[in-house]
N, CA, C and O of each residue as an XYZ file, in Angstrom:
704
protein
N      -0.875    -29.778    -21.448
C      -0.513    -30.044    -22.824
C       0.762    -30.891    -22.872
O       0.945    -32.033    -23.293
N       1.376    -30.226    -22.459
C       2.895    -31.049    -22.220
C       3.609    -31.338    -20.769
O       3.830    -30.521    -19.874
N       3.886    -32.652    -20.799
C       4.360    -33.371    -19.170
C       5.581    -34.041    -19.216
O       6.022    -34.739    -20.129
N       6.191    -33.702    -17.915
C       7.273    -34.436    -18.300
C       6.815    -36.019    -17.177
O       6.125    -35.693    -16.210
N       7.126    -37.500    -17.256
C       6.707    -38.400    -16.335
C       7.495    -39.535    -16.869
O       8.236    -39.810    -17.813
N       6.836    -40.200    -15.524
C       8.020    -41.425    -15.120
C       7.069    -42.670    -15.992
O       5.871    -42.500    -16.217
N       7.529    -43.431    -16.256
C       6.669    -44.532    -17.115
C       7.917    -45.735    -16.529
O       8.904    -45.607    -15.805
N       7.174    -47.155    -17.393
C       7.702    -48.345    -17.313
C       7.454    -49.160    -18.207
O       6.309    -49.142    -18.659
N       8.461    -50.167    -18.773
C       8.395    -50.576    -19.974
C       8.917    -52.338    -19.916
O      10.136    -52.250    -20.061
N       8.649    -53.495    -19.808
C       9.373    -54.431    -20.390
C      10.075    -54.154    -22.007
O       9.564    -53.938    -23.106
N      11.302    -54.265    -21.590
C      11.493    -54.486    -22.852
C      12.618    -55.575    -22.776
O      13.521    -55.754    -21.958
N      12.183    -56.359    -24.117
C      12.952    -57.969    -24.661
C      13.961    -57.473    -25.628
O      13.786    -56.605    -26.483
N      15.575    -58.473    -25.252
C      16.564    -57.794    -25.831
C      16.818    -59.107    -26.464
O      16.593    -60.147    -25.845
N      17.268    -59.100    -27.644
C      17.907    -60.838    -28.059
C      19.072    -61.188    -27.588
O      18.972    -60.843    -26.411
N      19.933    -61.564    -27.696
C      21.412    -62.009    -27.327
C      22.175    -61.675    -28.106
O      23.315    -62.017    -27.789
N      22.094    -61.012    -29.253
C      22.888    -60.722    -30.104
C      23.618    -59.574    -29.410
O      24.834    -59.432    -29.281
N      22.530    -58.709    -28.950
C      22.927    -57.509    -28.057
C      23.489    -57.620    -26.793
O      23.373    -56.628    -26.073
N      23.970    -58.419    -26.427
C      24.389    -58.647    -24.918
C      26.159    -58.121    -25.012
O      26.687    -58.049    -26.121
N      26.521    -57.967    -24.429
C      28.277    -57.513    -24.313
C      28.264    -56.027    -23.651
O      27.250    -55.521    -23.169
N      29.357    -55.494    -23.692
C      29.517    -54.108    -23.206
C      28.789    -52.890    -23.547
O      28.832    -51.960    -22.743
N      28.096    -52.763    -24.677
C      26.953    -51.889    -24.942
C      25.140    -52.435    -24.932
O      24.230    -52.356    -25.757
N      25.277    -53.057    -23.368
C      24.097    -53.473    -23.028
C      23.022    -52.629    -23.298
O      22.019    -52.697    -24.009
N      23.644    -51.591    -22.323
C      22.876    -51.104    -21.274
C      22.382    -49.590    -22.935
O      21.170    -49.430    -23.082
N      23.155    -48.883    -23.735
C      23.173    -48.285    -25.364
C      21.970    -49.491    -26.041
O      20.805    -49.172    -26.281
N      22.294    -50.298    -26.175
C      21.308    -51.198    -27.157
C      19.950    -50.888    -26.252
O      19.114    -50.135    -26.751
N      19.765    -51.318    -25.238
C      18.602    -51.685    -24.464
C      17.992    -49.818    -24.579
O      16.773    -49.677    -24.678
N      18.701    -48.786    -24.561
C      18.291    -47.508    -24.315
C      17.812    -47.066    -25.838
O      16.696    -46.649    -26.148
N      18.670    -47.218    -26.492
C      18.438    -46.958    -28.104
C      16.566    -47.903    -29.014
O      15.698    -47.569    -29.821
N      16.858    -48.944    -28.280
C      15.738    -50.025    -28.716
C      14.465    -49.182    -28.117
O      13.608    -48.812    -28.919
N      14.284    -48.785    -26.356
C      13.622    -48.126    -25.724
C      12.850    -46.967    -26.637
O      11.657    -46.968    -26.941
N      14.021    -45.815    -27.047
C      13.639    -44.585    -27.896
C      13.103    -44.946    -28.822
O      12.308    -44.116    -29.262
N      13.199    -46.297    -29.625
C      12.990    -47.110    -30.765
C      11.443    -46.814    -30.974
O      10.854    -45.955    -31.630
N      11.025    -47.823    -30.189
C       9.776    -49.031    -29.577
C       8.723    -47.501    -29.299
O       7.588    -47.389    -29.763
N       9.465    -46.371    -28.399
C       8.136    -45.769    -27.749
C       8.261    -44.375    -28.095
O       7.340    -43.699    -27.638
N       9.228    -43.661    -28.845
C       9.070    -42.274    -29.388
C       7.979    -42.006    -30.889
O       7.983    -42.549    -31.994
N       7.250    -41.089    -30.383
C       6.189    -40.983    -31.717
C       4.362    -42.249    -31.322
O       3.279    -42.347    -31.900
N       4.972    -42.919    -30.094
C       3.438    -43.909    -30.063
C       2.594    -42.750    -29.339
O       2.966    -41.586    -29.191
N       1.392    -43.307    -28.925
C       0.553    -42.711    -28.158
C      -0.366    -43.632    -27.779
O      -1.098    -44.233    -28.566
N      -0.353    -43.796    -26.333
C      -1.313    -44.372    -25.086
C      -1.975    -43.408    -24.636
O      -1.587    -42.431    -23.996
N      -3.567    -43.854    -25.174
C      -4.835    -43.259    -23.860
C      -4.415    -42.750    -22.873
O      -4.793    -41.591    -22.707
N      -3.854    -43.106    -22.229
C      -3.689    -42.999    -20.777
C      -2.963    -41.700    -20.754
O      -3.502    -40.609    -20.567
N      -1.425    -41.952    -21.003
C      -0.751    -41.282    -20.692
C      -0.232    -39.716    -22.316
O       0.641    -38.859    -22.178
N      -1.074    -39.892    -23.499
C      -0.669    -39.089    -24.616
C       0.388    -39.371    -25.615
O       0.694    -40.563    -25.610
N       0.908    -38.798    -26.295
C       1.912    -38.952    -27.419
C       2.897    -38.663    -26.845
O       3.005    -37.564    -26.301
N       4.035    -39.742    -26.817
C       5.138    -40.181    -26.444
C       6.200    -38.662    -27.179
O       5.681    -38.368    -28.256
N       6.930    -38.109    -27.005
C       7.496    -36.457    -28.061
C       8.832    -37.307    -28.123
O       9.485    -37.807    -29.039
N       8.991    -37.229    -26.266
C      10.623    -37.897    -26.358
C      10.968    -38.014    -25.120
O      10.638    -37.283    -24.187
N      12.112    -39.590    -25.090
C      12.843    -40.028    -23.888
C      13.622    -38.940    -23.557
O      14.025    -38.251    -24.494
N      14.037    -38.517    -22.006
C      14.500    -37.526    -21.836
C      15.811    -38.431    -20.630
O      16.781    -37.974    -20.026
N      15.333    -39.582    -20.690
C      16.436    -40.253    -19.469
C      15.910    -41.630    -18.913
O      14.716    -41.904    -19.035
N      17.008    -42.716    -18.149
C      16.557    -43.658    -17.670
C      16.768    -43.552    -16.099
O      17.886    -43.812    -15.654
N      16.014    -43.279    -15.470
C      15.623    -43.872    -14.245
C      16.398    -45.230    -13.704
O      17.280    -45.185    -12.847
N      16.010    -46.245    -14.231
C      16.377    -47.532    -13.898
C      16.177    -48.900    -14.711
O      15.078    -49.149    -15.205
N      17.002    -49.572    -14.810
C      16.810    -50.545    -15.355
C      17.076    -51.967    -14.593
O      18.108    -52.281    -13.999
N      16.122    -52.597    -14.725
C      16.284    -53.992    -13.526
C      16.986    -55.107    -14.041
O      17.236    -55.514    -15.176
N      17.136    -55.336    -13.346
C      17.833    -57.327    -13.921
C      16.834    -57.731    -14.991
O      15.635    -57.525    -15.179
N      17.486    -58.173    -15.414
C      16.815    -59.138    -16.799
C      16.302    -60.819    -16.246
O      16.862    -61.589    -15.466
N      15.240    -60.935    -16.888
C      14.956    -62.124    -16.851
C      14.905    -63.128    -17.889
O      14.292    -62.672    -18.854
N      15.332    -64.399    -18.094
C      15.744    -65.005    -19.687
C      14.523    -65.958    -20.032
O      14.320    -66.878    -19.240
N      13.860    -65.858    -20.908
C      12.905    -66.029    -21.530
C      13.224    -67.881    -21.497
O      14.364    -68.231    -21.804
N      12.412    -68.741    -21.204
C      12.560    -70.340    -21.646
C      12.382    -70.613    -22.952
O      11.449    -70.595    -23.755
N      13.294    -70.819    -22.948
C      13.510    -71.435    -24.384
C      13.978    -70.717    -25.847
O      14.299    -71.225    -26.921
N      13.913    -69.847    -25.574
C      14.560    -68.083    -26.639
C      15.643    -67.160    -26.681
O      16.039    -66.315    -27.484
N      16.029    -67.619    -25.471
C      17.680    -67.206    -25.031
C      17.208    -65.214    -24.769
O      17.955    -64.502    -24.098
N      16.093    -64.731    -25.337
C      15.658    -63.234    -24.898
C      15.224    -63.481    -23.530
O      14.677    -64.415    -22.944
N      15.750    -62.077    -23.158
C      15.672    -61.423    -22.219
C      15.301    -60.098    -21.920
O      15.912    -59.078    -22.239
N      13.799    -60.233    -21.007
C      13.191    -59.284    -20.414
C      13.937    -58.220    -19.564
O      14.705    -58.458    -18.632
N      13.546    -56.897    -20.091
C      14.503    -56.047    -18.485
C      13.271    -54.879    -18.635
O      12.801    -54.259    -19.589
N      13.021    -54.916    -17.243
C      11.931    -53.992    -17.015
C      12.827    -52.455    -16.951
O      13.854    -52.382    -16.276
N      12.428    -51.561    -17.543
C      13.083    -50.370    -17.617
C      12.091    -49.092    -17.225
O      11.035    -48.921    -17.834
N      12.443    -48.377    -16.353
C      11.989    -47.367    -16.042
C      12.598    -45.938    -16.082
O      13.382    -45.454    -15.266
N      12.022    -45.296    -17.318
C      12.206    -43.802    -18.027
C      11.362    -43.182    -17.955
O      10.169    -43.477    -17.888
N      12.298    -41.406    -17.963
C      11.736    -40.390    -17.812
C      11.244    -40.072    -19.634
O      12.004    -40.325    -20.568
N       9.794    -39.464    -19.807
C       9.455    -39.037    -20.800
C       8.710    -37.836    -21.628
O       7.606    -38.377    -21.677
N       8.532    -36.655    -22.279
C       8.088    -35.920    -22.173
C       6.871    -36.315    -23.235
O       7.032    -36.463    -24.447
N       5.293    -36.490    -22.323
C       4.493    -36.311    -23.282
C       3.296    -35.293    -23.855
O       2.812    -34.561    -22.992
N       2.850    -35.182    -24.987
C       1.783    -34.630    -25.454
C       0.109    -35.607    -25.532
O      -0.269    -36.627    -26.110
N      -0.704    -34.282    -24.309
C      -1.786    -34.591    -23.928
C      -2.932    -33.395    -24.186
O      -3.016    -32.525    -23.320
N      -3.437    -33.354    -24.852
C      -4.810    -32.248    -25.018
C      -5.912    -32.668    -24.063
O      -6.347    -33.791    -23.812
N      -6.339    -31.151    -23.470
C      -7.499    -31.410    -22.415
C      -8.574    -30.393    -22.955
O      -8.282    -29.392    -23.608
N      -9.890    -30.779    -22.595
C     -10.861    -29.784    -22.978
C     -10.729    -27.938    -22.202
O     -10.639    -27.678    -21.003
N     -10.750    -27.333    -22.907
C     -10.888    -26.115    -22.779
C      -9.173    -25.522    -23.028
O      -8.765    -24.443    -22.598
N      -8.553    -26.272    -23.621
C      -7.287    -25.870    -24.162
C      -7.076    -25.288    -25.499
O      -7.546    -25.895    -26.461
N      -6.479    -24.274    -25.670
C      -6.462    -23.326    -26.481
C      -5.115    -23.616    -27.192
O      -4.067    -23.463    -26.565
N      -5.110    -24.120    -28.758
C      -3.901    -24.486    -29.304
C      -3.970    -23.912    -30.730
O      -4.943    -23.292    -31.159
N      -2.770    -24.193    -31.475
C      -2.464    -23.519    -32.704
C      -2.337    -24.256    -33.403
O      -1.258    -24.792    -33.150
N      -3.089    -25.010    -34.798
C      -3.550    -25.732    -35.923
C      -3.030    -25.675    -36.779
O      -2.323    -24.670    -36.710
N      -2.800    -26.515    -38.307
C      -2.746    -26.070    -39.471
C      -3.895    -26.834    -40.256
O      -3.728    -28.006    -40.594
N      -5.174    -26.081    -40.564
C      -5.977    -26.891    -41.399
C      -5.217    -28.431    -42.805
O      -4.202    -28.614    -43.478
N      -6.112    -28.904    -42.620
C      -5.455    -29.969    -43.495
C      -6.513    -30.641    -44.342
O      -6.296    -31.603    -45.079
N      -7.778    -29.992    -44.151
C      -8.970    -30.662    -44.982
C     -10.080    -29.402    -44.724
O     -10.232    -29.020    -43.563
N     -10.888    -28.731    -45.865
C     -11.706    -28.215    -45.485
C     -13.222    -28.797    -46.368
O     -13.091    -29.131    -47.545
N     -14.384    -28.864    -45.809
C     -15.698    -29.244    -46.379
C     -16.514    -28.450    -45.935
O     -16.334    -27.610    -45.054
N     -17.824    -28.767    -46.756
C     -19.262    -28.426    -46.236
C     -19.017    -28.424    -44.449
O     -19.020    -27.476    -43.665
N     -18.835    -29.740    -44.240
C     -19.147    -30.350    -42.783
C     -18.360    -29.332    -41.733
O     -18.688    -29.255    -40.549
N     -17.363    -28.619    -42.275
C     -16.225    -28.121    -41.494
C     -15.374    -28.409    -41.962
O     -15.412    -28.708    -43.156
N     -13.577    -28.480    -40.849
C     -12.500    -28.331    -41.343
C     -12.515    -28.982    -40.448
O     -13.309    -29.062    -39.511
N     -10.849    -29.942    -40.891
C     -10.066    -30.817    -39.934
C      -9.018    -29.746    -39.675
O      -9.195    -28.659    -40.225
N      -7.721    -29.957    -38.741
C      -6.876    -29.188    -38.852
C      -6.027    -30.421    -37.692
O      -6.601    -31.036    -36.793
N      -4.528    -30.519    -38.058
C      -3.593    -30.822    -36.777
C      -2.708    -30.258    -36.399
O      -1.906    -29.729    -37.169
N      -2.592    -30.207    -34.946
C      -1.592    -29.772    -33.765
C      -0.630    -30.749    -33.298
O      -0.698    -31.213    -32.160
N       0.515    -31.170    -34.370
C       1.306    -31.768    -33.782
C       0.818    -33.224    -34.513
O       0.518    -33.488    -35.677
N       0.892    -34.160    -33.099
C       0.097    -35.966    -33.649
C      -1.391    -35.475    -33.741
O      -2.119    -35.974    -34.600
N      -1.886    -34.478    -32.854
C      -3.460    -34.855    -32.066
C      -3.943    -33.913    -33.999
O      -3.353    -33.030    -34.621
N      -5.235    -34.705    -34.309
C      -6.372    -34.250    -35.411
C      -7.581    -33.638    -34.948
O      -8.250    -34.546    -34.455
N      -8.092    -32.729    -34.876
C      -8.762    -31.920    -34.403
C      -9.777    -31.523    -35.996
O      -9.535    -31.306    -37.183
N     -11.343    -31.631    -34.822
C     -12.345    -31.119    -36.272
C     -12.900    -30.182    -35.893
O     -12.959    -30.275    -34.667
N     -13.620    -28.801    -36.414
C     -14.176    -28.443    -36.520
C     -15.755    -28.162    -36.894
O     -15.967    -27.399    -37.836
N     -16.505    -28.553    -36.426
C     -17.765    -28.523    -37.532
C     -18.027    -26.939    -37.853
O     -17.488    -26.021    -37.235
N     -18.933    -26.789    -38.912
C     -19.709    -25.384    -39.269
C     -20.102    -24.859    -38.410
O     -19.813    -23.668    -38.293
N     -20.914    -25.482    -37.450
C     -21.799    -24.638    -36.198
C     -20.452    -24.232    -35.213
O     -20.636    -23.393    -34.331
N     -19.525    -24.651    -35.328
C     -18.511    -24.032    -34.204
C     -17.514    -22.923    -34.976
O     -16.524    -22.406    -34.458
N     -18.029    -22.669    -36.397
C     -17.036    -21.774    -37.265
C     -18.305    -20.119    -37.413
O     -19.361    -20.135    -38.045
N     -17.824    -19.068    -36.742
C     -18.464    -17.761    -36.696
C     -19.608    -17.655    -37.726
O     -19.351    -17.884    -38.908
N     -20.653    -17.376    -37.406
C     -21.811    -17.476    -38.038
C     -21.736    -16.142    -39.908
O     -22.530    -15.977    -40.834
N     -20.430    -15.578    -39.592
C     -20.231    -14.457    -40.834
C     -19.164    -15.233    -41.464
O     -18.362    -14.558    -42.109
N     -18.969    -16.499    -41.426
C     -18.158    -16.887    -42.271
C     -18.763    -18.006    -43.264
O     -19.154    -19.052    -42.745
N     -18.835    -17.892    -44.276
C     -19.619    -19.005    -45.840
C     -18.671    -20.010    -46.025
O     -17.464    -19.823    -45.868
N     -19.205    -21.134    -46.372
C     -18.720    -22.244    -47.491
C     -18.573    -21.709    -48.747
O     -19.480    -21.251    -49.442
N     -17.397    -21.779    -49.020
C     -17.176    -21.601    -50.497
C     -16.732    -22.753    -50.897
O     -16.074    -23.345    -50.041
N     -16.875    -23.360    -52.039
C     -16.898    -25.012    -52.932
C     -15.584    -23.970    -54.445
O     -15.423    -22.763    -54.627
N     -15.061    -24.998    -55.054
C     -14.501    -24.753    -56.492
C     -12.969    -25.595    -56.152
O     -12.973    -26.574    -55.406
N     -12.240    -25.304    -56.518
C     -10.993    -26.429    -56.214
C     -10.138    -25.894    -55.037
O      -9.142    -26.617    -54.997
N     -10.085    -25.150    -54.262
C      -9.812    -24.648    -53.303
C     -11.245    -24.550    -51.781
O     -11.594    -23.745    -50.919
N     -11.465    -25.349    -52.060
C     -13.039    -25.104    -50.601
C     -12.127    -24.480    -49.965
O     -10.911    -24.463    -50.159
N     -13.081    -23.700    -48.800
C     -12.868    -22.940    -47.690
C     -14.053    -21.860    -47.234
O     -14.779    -21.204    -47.982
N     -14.026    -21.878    -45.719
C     -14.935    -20.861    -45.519
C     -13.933    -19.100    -45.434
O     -12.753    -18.818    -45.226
N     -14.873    -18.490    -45.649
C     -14.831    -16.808    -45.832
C     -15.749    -15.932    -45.186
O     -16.859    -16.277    -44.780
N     -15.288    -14.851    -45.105
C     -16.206    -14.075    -44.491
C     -16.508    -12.986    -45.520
O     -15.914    -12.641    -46.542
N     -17.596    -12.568    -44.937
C     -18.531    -11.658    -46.292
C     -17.903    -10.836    -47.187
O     -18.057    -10.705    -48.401
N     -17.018    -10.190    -46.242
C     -16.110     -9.156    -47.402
C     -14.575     -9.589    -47.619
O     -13.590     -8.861    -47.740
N     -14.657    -10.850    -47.632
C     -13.568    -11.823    -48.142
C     -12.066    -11.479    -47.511
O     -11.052    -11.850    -48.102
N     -12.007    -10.700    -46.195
C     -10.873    -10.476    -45.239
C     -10.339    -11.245    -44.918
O      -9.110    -11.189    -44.868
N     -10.993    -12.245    -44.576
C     -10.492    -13.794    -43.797
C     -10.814    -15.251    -44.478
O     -11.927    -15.672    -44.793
N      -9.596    -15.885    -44.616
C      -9.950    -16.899    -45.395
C      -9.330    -18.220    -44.509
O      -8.222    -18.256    -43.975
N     -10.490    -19.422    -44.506
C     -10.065    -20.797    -43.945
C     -10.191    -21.558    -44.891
O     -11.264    -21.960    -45.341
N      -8.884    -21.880    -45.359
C      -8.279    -22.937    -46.292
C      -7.328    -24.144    -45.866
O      -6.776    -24.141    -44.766
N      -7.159    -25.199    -46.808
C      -5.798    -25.903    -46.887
C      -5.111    -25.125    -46.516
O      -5.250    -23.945    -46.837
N      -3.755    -25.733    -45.389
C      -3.041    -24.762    -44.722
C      -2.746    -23.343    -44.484
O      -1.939    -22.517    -44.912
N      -3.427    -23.368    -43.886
C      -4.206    -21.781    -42.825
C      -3.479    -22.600    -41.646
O      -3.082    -23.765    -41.644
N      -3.435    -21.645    -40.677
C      -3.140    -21.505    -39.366
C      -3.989    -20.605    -38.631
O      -4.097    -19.379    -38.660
N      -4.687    -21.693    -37.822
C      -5.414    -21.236    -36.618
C      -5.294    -21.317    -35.707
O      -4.379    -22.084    -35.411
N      -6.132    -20.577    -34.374
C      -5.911    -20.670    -33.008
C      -7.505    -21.338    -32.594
O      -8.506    -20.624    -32.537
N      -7.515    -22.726    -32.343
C      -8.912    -22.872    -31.887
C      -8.433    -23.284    -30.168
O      -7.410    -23.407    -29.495
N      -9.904    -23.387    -30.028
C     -10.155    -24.392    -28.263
C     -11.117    -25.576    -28.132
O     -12.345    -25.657    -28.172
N     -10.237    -26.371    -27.980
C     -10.573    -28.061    -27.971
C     -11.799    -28.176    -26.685
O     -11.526    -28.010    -25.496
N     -12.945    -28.440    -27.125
C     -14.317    -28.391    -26.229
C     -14.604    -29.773    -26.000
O     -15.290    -30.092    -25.029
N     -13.938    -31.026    -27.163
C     -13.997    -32.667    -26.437
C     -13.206    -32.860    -26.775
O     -12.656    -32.108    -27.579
N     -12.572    -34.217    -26.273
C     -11.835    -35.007    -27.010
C     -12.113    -36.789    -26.699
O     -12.411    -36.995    -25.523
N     -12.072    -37.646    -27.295
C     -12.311    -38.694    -27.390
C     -10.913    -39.714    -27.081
O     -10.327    -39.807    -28.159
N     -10.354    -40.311    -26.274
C      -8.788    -41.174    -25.754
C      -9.905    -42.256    -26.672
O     -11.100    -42.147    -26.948
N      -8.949    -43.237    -26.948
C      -8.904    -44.403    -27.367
C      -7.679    -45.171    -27.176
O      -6.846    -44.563    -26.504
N      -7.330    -46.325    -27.569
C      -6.294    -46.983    -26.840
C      -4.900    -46.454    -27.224
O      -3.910    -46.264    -26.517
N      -5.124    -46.247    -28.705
C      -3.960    -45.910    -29.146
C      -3.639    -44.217    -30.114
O      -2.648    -43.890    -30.767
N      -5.436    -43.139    -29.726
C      -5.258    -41.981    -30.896
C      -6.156    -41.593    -29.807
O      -6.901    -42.230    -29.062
N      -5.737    -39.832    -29.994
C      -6.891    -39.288    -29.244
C      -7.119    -38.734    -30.313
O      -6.343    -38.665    -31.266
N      -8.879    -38.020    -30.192
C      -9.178    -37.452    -31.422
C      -9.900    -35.925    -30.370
O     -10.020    -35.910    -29.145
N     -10.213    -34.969    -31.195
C     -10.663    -33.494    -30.798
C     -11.515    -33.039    -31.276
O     -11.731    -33.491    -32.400
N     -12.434    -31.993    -30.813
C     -13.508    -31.382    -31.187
C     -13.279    -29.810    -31.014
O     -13.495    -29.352    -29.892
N     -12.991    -29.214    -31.709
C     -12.398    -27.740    -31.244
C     -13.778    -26.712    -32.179
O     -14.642    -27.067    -32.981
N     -13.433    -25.400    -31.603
C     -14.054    -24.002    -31.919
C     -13.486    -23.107    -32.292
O     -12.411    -22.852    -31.748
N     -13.948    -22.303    -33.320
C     -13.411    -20.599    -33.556
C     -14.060    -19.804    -33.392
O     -13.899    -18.753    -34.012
N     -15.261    -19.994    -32.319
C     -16.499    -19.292    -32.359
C     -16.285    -18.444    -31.035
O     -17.014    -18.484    -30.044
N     -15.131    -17.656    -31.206
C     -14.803    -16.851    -29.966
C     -13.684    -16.224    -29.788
O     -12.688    -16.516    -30.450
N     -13.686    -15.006    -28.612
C     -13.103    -14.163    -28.777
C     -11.436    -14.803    -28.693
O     -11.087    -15.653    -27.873
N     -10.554    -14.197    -29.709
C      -9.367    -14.090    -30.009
C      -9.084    -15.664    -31.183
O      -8.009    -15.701    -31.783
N      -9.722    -16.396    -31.316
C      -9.770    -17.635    -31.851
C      -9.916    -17.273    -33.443
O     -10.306    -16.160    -33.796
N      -9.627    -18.135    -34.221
C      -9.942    -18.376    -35.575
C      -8.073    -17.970    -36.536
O      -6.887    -18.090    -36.227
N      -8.655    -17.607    -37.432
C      -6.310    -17.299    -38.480
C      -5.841    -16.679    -37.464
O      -6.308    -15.884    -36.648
N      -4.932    -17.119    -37.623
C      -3.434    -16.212    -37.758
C      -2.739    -16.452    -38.679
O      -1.727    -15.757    -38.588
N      -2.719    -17.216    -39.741
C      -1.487    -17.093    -41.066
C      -2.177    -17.758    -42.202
O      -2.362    -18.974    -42.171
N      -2.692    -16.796    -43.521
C      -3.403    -17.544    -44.010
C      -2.273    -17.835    -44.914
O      -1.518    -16.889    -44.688
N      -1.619    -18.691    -45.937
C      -0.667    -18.968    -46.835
C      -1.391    -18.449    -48.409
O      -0.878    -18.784    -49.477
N      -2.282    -17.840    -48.351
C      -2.768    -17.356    -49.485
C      -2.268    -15.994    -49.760
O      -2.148    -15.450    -50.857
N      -1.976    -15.493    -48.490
C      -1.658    -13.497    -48.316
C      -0.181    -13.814    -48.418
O       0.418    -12.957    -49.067
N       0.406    -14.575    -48.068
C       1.808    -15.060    -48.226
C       2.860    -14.316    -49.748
O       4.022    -14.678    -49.931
């Protein structure tokens, strides 16, 4: 779920920034550019935790910028299948419920929501269970387990379940 790793970055500085707080501009721009993104590869960027190294700069022809390859430590967020995480619904339908953990959006369909729990429709949707104990609404808090997930270049997306033991509320904001 969470990693801490070494990454690498060009990053282009203008000249405005050049003088005694090089090395502050170039680190600050860094946190800038890559806290909050998310790469396929490696997950959602949380936060720079340090620089490793930073190389000589190279000066761009004709732009007076300058390249400096920088290499930082970073802590990121990565969801894997069969990981068990804690939600806050954020959409509920017929189809199921969306819910997010953090950056990552996670869906639910019906067939993965306990077969004793109904669609209820009126200005509040949500599913329920028969003797109306348990309710999945607009912000509810759940515990599901992510069974796919889909990387793309720049979003991962999730396929999670409550159709099992210890899974489904823990905080409905309605009992609140």
């Amino acid at each position: 779920m969470f990693f801490h790793i070494v990454l690498e970055r060009n990053m282009q500085l203008h000249p405005r920034y050049f003088g005694r707080n090089l090395r502050d501009n170039l680190v600050s721009k860094l946190m800038k550019d890559v806290e909050g993104t998310c790469s396929g590869r490696h997950g959602f960027v949380v936060a720079v935790t340090g620089i490793e190294n930073i190389g000589k700069g190279i000066i761009r022809d004709g732009t007076g910028f300058v390249t400096f390859p920088v290499k930082y430590q970073c802590v990121v967020f990565r969801p894997f299948k069969g990981e068990i995480l804690e939600a806050v619904v954020t959409m509920v339908n017929k189809m199921g419920f969306f819910a997010e953990a953090g950056p990552v959006q996670i869906f639910v369909s019906n067939h993965l929501i306990p077969d004793d729990m109904e669609f209820q429709t009126g200005d509040m949707p949500n599913y329920t269970t028969s003797d109306g104990s348990v309710k999945i609404q607009k912000d509810s808090e759940v515990r599901l387990k992510i069974i796919g997930t889909r990387v793309d270049a720049t979003e991962i997306f999730c396929i999670g379940t409550i159709k099992d033991d210890f899974l489904g509320v823990i905080n409905d904001p309605a009992t609140v």
